[in-house]
C-alpha positions in Angstrom: 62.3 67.3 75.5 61.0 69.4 72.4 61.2 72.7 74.4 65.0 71.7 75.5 66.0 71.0 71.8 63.8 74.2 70.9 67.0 76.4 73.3 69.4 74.2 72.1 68.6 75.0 68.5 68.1 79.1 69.1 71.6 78.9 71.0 73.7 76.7 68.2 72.0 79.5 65.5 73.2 82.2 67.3 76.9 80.9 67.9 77.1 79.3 64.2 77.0 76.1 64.8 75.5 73.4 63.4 71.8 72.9 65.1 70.2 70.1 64.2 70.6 67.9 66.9 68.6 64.9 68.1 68.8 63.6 72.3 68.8 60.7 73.5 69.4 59.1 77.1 70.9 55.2 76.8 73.6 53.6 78.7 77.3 55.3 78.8 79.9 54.6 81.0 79.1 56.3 84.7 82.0 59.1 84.6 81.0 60.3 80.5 78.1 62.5 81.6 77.4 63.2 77.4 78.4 62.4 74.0 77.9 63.9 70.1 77.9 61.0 68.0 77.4 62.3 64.9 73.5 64.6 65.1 72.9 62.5 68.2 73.8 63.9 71.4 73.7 61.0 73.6 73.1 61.5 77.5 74.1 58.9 80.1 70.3 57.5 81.4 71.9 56.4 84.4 73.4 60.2 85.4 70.0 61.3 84.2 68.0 59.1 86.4 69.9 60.0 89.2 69.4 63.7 88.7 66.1 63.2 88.4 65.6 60.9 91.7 67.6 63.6 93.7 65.7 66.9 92.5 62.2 65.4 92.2 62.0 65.9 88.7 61.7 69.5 89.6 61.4 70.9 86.2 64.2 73.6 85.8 66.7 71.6 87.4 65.8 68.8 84.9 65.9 71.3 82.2 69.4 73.0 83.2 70.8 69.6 83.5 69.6 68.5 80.2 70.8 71.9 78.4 74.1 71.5 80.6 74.7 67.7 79.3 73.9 68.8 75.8 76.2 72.1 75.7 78.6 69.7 77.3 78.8 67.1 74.6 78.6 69.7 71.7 81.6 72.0 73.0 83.4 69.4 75.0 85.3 72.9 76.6 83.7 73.5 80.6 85.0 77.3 80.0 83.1 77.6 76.6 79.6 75.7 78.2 80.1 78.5 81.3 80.3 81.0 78.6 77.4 80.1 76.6 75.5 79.6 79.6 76.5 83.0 81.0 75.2 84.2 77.6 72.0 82.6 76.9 70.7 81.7 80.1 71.4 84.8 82.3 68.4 84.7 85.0 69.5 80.7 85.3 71.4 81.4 88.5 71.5 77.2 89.0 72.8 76.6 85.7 76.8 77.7 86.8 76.0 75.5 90.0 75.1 72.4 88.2 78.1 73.0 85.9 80.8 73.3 88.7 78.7 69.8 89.6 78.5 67.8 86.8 
């Protein structure tokens, strides 16, 4: 989790935005895949578990889906999370995938 708030952090620096952000998975309603409560950015554990159960907890699909759910929250715009991801994580050709997904 450190390394995902590690790219978080570099990514909210470079687009001016406020980066000091804490996770954390707990229970949301099913269809809210992500939330910014305040500094918290809180992930639905039940979406996350799922994710988890269906790719093996296969590390860079864990890791795009965490970044994904994050980015989600935070700009709450699909077009500007595409962007960003387009920006930041070019070689991450599952990232625009899991988007169209989630």
């Amino acid at each position: 989790m450190e390394c995902i708030k590690g790219v978080i952090r570099r990514i909210l620096e470079e687009e001016g935005k406020e980066s000091d952000v804490d996770i954390q998975i707990t229970d949301l309603p099913y269809n809210q895949l992500s939330v910014l409560e305040g500094k918290v950015v809180k992930i639905n554990s039940l979406r996350y578990e799922s994710m988890s159960i269906q790719s093996g907890n296969e590390s860079l699909i864990m890791s795009t889906f965490l970044i994904i759910a994050i980015l989600k929250a935070i700009y709450r715009d699909d077009n500007e999370v595409k962007r960003v991801l387009e920006t930041y994580l070019k070689d991450n050709g599952i990232a625009s995938k899991m988007l169209n997904m989630l």
